[in-house]
N, C-alpha and C positions, 0 to 999 in steps of 0.2 A: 362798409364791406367786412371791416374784420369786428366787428362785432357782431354780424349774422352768423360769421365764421364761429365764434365763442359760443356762440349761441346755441348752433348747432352741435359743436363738438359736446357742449355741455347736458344738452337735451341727448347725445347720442348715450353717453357714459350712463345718465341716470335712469333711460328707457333701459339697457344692459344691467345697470346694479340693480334692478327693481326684478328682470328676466330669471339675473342669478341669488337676487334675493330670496325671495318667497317660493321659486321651485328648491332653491339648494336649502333653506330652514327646514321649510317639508321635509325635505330629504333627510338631514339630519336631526330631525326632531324623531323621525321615524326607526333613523339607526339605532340611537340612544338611544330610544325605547326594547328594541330589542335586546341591546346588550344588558339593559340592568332590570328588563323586566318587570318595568313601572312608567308611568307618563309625564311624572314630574321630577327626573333628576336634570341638574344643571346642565346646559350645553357645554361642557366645558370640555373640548378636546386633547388639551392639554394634558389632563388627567389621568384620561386614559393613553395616549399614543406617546406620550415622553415618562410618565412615572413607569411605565410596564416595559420598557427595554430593558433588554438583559445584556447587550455590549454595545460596542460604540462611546463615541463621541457625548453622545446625552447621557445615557446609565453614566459613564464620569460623575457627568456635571451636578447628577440630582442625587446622588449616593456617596456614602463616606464612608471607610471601614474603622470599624470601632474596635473594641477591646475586649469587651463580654468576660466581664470576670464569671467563673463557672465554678473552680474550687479554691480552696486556701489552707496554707499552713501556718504555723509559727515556730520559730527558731526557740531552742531551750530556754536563751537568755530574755527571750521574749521581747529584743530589744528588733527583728525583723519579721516582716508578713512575706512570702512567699504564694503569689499570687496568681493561677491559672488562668490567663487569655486566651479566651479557647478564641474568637473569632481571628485575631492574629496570631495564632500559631506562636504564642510566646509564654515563658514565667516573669513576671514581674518580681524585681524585689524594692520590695517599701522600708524605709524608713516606718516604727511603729511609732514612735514618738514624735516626730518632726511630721508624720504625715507626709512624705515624699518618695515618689518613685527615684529610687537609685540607677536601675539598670534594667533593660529589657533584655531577654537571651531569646534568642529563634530556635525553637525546640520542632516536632514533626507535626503533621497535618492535625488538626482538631484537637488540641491536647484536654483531656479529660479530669487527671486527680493526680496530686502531689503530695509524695512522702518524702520524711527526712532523714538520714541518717542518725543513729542514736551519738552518733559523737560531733553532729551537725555539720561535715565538712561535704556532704555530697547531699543532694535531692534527686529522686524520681520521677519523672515523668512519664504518665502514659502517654498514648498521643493513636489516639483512636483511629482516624482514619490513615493511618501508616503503617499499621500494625506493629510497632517497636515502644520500648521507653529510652528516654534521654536519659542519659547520667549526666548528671551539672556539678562538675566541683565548685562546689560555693562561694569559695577564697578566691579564684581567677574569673567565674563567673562567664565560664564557657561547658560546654559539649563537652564529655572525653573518652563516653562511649555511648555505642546505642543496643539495646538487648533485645531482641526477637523475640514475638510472641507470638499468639493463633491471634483470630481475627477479630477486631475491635475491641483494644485493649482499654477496663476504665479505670474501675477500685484498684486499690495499690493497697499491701499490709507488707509491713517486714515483720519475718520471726522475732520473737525475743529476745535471740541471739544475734541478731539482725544480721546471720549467714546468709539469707534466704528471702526473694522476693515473691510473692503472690501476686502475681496479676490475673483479674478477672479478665476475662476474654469474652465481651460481650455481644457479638456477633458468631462466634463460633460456640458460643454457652460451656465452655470450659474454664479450666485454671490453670495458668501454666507456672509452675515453680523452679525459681531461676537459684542459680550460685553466685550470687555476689561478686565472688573471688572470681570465677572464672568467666563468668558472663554468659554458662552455658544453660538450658534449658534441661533442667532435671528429669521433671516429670512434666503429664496434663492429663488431668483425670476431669470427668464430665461434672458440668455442675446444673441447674432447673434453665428456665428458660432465657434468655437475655437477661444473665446477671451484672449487675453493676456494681454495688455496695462491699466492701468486706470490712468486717473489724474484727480484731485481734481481743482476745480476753483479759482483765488487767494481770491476771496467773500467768498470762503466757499459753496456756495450754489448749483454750477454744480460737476455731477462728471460724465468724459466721459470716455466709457468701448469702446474700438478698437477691431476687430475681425479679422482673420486672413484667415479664409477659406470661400467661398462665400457661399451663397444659393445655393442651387441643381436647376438649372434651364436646361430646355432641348437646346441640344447639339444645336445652331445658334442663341440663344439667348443672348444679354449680361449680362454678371454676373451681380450679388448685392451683397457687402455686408454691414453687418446692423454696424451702428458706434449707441449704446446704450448711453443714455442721462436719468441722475439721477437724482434725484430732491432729494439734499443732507438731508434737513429739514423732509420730509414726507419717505422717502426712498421707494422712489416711483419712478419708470421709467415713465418719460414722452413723450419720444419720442422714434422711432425706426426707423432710418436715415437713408435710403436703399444707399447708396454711388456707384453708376453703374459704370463698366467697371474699375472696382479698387478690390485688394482682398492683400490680407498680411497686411494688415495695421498693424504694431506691436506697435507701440508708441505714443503718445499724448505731447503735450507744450501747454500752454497759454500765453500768451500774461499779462505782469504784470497789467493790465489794465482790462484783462478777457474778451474783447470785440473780441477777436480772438484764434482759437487755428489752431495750425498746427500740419497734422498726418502724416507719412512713408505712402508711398502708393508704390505697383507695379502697373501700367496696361497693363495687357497680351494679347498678340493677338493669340489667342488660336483659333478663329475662320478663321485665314489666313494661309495658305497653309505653312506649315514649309520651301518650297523651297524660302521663303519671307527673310530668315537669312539673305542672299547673299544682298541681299538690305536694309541692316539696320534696320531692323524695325517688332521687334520678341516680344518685351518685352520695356518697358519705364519703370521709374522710376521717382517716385515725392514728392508730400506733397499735401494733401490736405486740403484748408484751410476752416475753416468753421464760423461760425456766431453762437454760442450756445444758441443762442434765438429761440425761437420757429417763423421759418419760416424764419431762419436765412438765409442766402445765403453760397451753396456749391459750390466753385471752387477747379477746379485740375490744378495744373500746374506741369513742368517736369524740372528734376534737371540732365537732360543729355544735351545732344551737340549733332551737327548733326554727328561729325563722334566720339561721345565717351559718351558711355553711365555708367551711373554710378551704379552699381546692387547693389541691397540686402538693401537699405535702413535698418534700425533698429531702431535708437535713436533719437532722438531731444531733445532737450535744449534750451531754451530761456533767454540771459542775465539778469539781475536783471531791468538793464536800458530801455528794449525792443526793443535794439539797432540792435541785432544782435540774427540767428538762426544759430545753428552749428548740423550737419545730418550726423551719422554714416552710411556709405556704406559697409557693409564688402566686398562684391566682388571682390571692388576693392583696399581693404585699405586706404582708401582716408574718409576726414572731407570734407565736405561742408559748404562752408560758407554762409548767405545767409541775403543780407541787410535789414530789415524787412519797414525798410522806405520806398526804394523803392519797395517794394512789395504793401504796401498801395497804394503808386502813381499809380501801373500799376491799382490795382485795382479800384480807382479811377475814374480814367481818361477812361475806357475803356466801350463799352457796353456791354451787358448781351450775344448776341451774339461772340463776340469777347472775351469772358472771356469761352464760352464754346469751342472754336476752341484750346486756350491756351493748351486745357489740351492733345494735339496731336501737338504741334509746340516745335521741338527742338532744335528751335533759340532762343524764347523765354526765358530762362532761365540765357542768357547773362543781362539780365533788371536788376534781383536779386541775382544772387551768385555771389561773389566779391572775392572769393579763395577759391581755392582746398589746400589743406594739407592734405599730404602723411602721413601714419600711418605705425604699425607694424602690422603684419597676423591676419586678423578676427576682424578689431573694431567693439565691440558690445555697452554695454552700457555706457553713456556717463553723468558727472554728474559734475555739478559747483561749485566753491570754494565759500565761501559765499559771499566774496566781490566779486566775478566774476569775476576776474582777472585771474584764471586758470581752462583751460576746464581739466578734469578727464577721459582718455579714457583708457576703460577694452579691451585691446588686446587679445584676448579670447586663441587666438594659439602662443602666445608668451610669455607667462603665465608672462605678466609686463602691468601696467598700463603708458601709455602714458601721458606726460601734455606738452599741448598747450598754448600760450599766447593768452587771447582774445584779448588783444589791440595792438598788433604788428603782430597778428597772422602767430605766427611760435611756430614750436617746441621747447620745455623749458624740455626738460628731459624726464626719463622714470623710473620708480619704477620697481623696479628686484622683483619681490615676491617671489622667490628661488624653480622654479620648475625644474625638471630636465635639466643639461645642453645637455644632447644627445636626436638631434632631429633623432626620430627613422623613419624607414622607414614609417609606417603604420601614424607617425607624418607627414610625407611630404603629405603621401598619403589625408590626412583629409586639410591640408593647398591647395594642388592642387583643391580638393573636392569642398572646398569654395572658389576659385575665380575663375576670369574671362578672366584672362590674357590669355588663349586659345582659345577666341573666337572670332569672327570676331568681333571688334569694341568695346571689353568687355559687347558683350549686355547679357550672362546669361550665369551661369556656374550650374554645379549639384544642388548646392542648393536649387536656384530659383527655380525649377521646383520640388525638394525634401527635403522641408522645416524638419529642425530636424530629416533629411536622412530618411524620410516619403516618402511622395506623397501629391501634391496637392489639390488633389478635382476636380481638371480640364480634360476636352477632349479635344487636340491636332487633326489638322489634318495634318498628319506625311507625305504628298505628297513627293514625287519624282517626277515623269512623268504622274501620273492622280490625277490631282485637285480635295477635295473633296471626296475622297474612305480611305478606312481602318479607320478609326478615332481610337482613341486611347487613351482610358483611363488611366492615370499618374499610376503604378504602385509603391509600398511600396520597398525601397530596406533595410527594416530592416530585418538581418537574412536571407539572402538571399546564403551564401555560399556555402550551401551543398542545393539549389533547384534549379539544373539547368536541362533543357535549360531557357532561359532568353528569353524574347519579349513575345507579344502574342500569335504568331505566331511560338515561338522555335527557329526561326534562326536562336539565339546565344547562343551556346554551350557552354560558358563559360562566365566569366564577362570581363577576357580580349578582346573577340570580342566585348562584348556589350560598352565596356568604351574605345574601340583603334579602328579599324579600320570601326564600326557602328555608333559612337559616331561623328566622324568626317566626314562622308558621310553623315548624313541623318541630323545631328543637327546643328553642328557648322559650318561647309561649310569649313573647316581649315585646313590644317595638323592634321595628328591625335599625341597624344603625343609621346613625344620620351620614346623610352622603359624604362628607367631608371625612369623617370614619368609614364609611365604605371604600371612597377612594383609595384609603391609606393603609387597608385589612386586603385588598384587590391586589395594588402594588406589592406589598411585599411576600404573598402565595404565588403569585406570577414571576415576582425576579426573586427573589429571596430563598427557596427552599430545592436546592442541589440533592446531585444524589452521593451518599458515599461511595469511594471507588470499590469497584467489587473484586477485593483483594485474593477473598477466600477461593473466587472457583475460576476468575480470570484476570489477574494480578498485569499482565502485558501483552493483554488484546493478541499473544500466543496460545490456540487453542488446543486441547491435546488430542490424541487420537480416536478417543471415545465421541467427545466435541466434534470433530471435525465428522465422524460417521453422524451424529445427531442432526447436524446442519444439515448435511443430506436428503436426510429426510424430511425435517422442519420445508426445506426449500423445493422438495419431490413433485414432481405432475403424474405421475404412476406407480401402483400398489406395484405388490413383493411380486404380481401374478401377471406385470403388465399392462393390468387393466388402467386406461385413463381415468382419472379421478376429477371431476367436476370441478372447475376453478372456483366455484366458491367455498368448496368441502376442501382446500387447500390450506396449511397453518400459513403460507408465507402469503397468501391472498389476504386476512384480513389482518393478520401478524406483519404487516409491514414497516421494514428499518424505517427512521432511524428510530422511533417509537414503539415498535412495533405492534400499531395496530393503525385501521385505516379509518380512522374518527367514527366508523358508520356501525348500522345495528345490526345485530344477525340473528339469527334463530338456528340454535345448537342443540336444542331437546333438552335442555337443562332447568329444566320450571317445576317446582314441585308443588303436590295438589294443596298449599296453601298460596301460592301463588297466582296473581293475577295472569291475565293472558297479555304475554307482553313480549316486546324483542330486549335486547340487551345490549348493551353498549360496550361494543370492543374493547377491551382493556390494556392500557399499556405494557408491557411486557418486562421493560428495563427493570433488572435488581429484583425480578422476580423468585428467586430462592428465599428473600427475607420477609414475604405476605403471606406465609403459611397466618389460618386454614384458604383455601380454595375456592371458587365458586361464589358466587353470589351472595348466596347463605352460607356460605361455611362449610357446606358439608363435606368437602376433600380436605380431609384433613392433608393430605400430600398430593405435590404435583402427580406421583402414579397414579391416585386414586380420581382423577379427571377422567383418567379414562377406562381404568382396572375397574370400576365400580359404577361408574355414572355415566362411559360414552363408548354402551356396547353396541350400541345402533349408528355408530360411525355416522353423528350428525354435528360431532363437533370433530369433524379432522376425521381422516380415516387412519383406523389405527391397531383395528380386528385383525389385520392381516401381519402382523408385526409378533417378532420372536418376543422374549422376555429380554433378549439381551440387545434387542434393538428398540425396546421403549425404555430402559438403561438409558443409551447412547442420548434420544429425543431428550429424556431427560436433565442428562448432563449439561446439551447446549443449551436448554430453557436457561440452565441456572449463572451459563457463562454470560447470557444475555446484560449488559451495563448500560449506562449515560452515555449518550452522543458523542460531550465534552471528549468524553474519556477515548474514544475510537478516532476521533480527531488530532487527538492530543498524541498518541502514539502512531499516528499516521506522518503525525511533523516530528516526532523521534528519527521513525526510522529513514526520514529523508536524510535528518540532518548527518545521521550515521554515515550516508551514502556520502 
């Protein structure tokens, strides 16, 4: 009897596991197919439902927070490193000899770039998304003031006098120059687009501000962007140094002599049909060298090879001797070497024509780099010993400082800063993110095109089989996980389609990655990429009276005339919190006659003052010009009926619009106040 019993019970279970078997595999063979847009990626649930949470209990368990060295200094005596942890919020100081972290100090949100005092008892710190710098007295190895600046503070220069702090303000594209003595903010005069870089002349007397996003120029025109020129004495901007067919410039060198500086350049070919990958020749990388004299001479020259291109430039350095220039590539992990002699000679010896062809010849570059040297994931900034016998390189994803010999140039070691030893998934995923090893000839990986997992500033034209149609504005992939579909157009229902099997048809011309890298590129675009807080136009989710009239109307169901307005011709119908937009497509009149016939996918709204140009394609270049110029048939929002000082106001709240995080987070402020 009780083995009928067993019997049964056992026959019951496996008729049930066979019921839930083969319908629920179906099922999930079918899911997984959707989400990555192919028929044969692993079942493996895991992958996706526990690597892609962004809190909780599991995001704990599978994530680690690391160190992300980003810039560095060194002390006169050359005997300490001073070392920027941007992902913790800290300065390291090293031991340069011994190789050992001494001290950690907790400096402001996202710290960026550190200077020293000329008498070495204080260091500066930016601290980007806080908008202030730390003062760290060096000898107690604390905090002992903080200086206010405009918005997204990065480069740091002190005068010669070192009275006087420059911070580059790379969010609000200014420079704020501070009094040391008094802590107060002097001046802020405008500087080119998202500037980051500044260096000081070895005279004292130049100090060059680098920019990293170009001018808003219409779509077939070549970009500019402005390389700012200071006149250190009168702190007076002298010049504004349009630099064409170049944009990222993040870094600046002079020449010990001062008679030369050389800057990190990309130049992209944004205006050539993307089916162009396949032949090499998408994206270049260089220096451009410039003349600081007024009416100085600009050349560009390129720091790639015809079949290898070197991406992401960042740093430069220039030996004490002016022997030699050494150029962090993160893309590729790789130093550049670069003989500065012969670089005069080419310069020299060459005509003014033959010097503009340079900066599109990728043979050229064999004249002046003398070695490549292999790095660890992500070389960022890059800084000399003072005798100059050892280059200092901050390996950003390998949380160690790299050192170089400059006179045998080869590798001499690497500093452990003691960041986690488990590299997590969402860690591969951000190390896949930044290079370029998956692309035909390493010409451009995610970065390049989504600087600080942003967007460029740039239109693309994304061709396949018609040259010249769809164009395509870089979009933001901060925050991006919970607002799918993806493209402009929707097609990609997930980020897995958009980074594995779209990624590699339409961009890289390559294999698309192998799932185990897909996994691990998915994971960290889904939990990995926040937004900055948006200090400059809504700093404490208090909005001001311009805002407050703007929401009004953003949230309005009737024109200025009373007429009801069609809930789907509403901004706050497809603009909806806390994203705002409602995942779906719409049709706003916005398709121009290169464009297919298409609808368009809602765009998120958050941190929208910082995706200037506009539209689809670019062609607003400002939020007014959405609708001053392109939505006079009130099919995207109604908005004809509206003063001048009331698309102002709409405006203003477009710009106050932030992260969820952030309206949360000041929601549990003001309880706790209460």
């Amino acid at each position: 009897m009780k083995t009928s019993r067993i019997i049964i019970v056992i026959g019951f279970f496996s008729i049930l596991g066979l019921v839930v078997f083969f319908p629920g595999r179906k099922w999930a063979r079918g899911h997984v197919n959707y989400m990555t847009a192919v028929d044969d990626h692993p079942l493996n649930c895991f992958s996706c439902h526990a690597y892609t949470q962004k809190s909780g209990f599991i995001s704990k368990l599978v994530n680690r927070k690391y160190l992300s060295p980003f810039n560095l200094a060194v002390s006169k005596d050359g005997n300490r490193l001073y070392v920027v942890a941007q992902e913790s919020d800290a300065l390291l100081v090293v031991d340069a000899a011994n190789h050992k972290v001494l001290n950690k100090i907790g400096v402001g949100r996202l710290p960026h770039s550190v200077v020293l005092s000329a008498d070495g008892q204080k260091a500066y710190v930016s601290n980007e998304w806080a908008d202030n710098v730390s003062v760290i007295d060096l000898a107690s190895s604390k905090v002992v003031d903080t200086l206010n600046t405009g918005n997204g503070p990065a480069g740091l220069s002190l005068s010669a006098d070192g009275k006087f702090l420059y911070v580059i303000d790379s969010y609000s594209s200014n420079i704020s120059v501070i009094d040391v003595n008094t802590g107060e903010e002097r001046k802020r005069f405008d500087a080119g687009n998202n500037p980051t870089g500044t260096e000081l002349s070895p005279d004292g007397k130049t100090l060059l501000v680098t920019s990293r996003r170009s001018l808003i120029v219409p779509y077939g025109e070549s970009i500019k962007t402005e390389l700012t020129i200071v006149d250190e004495s009168t702190q007076r901007i002298t010049e504004r140094r349009n630099i064409e067919s170049a944009y990222l410039m993040e870094n600046a060198a002079f020449t010990p002599t001062g008679d030369l500086a050389l800057i990190t350049m990309i130049r992209p070919k944004n205006l050539v049909p993307s089916i162009q990958v396949e032949q090499g020749w998408m994206m270049t990388y260089g220096i451009v060298v410039i003349e600081p004299k007024q009416n100085g001479k600009t050349i560009q020259l390129l720091i790639d090879e015809p079949n290898a291109f070197y991406s992401d430039p960042f740093d430069i350095v220039i030996t004490p001797d002016g022997k030699k220039a050494f150029i962090s590539s993160s893309g590729v992990n790789t130093i550049s070497v670069v003989n500065i002699d012969s670089l005069r000679t080419l310069i020299a010896k060459s005509r003014a024509e033959q010097l503009a062809n340079y900066s599109n010849n990728l043979g050229i570059s064999s004249r002046y780099i003398i070695k490549r040297i292999k790095t660890g994931a992500d070389p960022k900034g890059l800084a000399l010993s003072t005798d100059g016998k050892l280059l200092y390189v901050a390996e950003q994803l390998e949380d160690k400082i790299g050192i170089i010999s400059t006179e045998n140039l080869e590798p001499a070691g690497t500093i452990d800063l003691g960041g986690p030893s488990t590299i997590t998934v969402a860690r591969r995923g951000r190390r896949l993110f930044n290079n370029s090893g998956h692309t035909f000839q390493t010409q451009f990986d995610c970065y390049t095109c989504h600087p600080d997992m942003h967007e460029d500033g740039l239109v693309y034209n994304m061709a396949s089989k018609d040259m010249g149609r769809n164009l395509t504005n870089t979009q933001s992939l901060r925050d991006i996980g919970d607002t799918p579909p993806y493209k402009w157009n929707g097609k990609n229902q997930t980020v897995y389609k958009q980074d594995g099997m779209r990624f590699s048809t339409v961009l890289t011309r390559t294999e698309q990655f192998n799932y185990k890298d897909l996994d691990a590129l998915t994971a960290y675009i889904i939990t990995g990429i926040p937004y900055p807080p948006n200090l400059q136009y809504n700093p404490n989710g208090e909005l001001t009276e311009s805002q407050l009239r703007g929401k009004a109307i953003f949230e309005r169901s009737k024109d200025s005339y009373g007429n009801i307005i069609p809930e789907n011709n509403r901004c706050i119908t497809c603009h909806t919190p806390p994203y705002y937009t409602n995942l779906k497509m719409a049709y706003v009149k916005t398709l121009a006659v290169s464009d297919d016939s298409m609808l368009f996918d809602t765009p998120h709204l958050n941190n929208i003052y910082a995706s200037p140009p506009y539209l689809h394609d670019g062609r607003a270049a400002t939020l007014e010009e959405i609708w001053t110029k392109y939505g006079k048939e009130d099919k995207h929002g109604v908005v004809n009926d509206m003063t001048k000082n009331q698309l102002n106001d709409l405006v203003d709240y477009l710009k106050s619009l932030r992260a969820p995080q952030y309206e949360y987070s000041d929601l549990k402020n003001k309880k706790d106040k209460k």
